[in-house]
C-alpha positions in Angstrom: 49.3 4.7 -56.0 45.8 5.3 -54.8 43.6 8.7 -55.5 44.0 11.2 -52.7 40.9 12.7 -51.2 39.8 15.1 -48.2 38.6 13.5 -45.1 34.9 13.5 -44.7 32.1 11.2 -44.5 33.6 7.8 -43.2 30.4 6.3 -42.7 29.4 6.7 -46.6 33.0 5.3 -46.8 32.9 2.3 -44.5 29.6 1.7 -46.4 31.5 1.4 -49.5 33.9 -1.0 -48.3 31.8 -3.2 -47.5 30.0 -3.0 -50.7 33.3 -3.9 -52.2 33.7 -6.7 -50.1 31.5 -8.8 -52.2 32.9 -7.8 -55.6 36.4 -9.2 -54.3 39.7 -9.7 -57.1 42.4 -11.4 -55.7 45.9 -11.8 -57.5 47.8 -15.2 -56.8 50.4 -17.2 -58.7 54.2 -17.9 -58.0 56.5 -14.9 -57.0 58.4 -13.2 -59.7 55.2 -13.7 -62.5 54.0 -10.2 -62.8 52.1 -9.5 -59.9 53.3 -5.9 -59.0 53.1 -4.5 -62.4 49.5 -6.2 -62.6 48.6 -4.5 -59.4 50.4 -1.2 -60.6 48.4 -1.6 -63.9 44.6 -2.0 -62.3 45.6 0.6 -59.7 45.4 3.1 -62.5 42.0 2.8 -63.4 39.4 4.6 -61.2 36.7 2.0 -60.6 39.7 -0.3 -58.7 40.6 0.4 -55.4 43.9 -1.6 -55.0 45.4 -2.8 -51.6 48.9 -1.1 -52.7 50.9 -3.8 -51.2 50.7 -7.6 -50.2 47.8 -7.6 -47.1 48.9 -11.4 -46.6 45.4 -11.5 -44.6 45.2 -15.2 -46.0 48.9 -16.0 -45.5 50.1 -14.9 -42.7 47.6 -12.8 -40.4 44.1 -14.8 -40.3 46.4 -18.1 -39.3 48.6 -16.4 -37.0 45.6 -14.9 -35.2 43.7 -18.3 -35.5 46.7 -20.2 -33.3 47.9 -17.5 -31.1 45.2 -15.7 -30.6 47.2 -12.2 -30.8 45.3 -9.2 -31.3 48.1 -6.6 -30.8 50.4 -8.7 -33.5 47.6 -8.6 -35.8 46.8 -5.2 -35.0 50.4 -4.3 -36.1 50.1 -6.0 -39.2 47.2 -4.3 -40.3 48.4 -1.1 -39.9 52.0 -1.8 -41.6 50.0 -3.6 -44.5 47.0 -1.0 -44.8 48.1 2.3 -42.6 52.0 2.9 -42.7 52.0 4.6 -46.1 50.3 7.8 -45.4 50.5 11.1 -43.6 50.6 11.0 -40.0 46.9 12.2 -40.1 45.6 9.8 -42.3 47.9 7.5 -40.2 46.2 8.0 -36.9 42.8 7.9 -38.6 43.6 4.9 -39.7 45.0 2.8 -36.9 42.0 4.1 -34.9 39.6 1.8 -37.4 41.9 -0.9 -37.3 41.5 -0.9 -33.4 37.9 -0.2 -33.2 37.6 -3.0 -35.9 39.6 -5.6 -33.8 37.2 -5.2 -30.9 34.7 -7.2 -31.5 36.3 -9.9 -33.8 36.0 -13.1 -33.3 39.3 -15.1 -34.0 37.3 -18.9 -35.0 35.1 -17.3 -37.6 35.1 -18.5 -41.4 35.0 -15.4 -42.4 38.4 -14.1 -40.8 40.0 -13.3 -43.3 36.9 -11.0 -44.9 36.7 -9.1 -41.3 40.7 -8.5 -41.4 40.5 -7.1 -45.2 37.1 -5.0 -44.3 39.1 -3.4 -41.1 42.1 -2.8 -43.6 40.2 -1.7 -46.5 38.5 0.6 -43.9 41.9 2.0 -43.1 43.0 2.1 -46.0 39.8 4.6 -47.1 40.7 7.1 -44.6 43.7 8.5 -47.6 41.7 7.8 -50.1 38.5 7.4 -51.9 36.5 4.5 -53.1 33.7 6.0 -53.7 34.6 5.4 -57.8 35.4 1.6 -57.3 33.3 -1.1 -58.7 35.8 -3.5 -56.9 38.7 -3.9 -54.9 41.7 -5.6 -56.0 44.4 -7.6 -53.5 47.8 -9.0 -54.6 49.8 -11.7 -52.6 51.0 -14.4 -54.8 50.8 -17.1 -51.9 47.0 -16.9 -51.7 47.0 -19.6 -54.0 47.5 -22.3 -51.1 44.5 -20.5 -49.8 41.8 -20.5 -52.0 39.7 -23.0 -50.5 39.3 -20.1 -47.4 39.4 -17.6 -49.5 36.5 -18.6 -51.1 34.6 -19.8 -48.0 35.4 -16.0 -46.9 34.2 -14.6 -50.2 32.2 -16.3 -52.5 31.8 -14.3 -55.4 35.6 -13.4 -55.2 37.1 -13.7 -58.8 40.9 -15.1 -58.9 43.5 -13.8 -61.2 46.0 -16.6 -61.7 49.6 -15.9 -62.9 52.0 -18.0 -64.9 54.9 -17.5 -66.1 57.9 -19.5 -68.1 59.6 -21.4 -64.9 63.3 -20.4 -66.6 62.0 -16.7 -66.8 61.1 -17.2 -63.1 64.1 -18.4 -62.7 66.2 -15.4 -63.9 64.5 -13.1 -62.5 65.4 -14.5 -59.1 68.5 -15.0 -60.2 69.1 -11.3 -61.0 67.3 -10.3 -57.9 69.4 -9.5 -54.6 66.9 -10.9 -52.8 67.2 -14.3 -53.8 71.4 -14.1 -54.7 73.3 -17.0 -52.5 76.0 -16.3 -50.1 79.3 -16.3 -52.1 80.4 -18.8 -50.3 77.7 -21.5 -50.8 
């Protein structure tokens, strides 16, 4: 999904990340309104450097950090949402910055969520290159019960808001194996 580059100069790298951080897009609505192929669209253009999957830094790892206090769950999380995709290389690369990242973090922050997604994005530039990107794009529909932190964490974020037709929503789940019943319900 993402442009591939040679792996040199991670500090001109990290620095770029965090440049990105403050020119945040974030992609949120229901599930099954056109997230992916939104995300598959902006991933094409060279001046967006797209989280390829769902982080769910706002959905599932800041809070699960916040009340548990786990740094190896959260460190397994990052590296299956920003790290599992590439080369084993690249791979090891990147878990190293997600572990040198999780040192010094402090669970209570406000800005949580922005340290996990700089440690990911960081991870995520070890395969490939943002030097290009004028911002960095996320997608994970159920941000929207999280905007209020999301925009505590980044304040110049922009939001993306998807809706769809509830009865197309409807059959789309309703084609989906994911969401098909037990025959016997």
């Amino acid at each position: 999904m993402l442009k591939r580059f040679g792996r040199s100069g991670a500090e001109s790298q990290a620095a770029q990340v965090l440049g990105l951080l403050d020119r945040a897009v974030f992609v949120a609505g229901r599930g099954r309104s056109g997230s992916s192929l939104l995300l598959r669209l902006f991933d094409g253009h060279p001046q967006v450097f797209a989280v390829p999957r769902e982080s769910r830094v706002l959905t599932e790892i800041a809070p699960a950090l916040r009340t548990n206090g786990d740094l190896e769950a959260a460190r397994a999380s990052l590296a299956d949402r920003f790290a599992a995709f590439a080369d084993e290389t690249v791979r090891t690369q990147a878990e190293a910055r997600i572990d040198a990242g999780l040192g010094g973090l402090d669970p209570a922050s406000a800005t949580l969520p922005r340290d996990l997604l700089r440690i990911g994005l960081e991870a995520l530039a070890c395969g490939y290159d943002p030097t290009a990107a004028r911002c960095f794009l996320e997608k994970t529909p159920k941000n929207e019960a999280h905007f209020d932190e999301m925009f505590v964490a980044f304040p110049e974020a922009k939001v993306i808001y998807l809706v769809r037709d509830p009865r197309a929503v409807y059959l789309s789940n309703a084609r989906s194996d994911q969401f098909r019943m037990a025959p016997d319900f």
